[in-house]
C-alpha positions in Angstrom: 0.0 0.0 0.0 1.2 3.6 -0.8 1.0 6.7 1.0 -1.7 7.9 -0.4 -5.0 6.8 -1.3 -7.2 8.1 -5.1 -10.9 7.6 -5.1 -12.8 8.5 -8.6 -16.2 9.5 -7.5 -18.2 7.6 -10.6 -21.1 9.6 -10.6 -20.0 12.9 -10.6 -16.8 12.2 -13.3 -17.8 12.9 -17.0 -14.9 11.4 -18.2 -12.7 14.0 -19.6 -9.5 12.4 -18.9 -7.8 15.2 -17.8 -6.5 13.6 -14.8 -5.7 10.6 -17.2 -3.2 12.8 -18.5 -2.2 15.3 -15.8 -1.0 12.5 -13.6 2.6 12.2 -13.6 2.9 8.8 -11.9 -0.1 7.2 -14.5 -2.3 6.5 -11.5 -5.2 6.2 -14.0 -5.5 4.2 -16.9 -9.5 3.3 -18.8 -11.5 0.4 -18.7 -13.0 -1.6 -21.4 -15.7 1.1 -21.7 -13.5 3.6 -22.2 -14.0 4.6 -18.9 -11.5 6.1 -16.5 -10.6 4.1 -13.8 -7.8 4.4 -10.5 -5.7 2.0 -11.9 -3.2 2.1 -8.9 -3.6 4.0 -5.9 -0.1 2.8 -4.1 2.0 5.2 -7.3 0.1 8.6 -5.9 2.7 10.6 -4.6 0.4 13.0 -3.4 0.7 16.1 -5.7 -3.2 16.1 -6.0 -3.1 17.5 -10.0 -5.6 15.6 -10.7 -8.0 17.1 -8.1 -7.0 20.4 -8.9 -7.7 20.1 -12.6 -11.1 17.9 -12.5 -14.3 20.0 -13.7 -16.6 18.0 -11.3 -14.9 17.4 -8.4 -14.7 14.1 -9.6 -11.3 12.8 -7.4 -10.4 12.6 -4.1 -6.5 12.4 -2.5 -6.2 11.5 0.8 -3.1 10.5 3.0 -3.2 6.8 4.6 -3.8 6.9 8.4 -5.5 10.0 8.2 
């Protein structure tokens, strides 16, 4: 497990991939539907990008133990 932990928030993300291609560690990758998906949460190192770039307020970083 890594430091920190990504949750994608389904219902609100419209699937712009922005944080697809923000991320500099490739946390996210898509799914068969073209979907994307937290593809590993333990490469997050925390710089939270993605949440600052995603329209909807789609993502969530949060530091294990807290």
């Amino acid at each position: 497990m890594g430091k920190f932990t990504v949750e994608l928030f389904r219902r609100f993300c419209k699937n712009c991939m922005l944080c697809l291609h923000i991320c500099p560690k490739s946390v996210f990758t898509t799914n068969e539907r073209a979907q994307v998906v937290v593809e590993d949460s333990s490469k997050c190192i925390g710089c939270k990008r993605c949440t600052e770039i995603c329209p909807d307020f789609a993502l969530e970083v949060s530091k294990n133990g807290d």
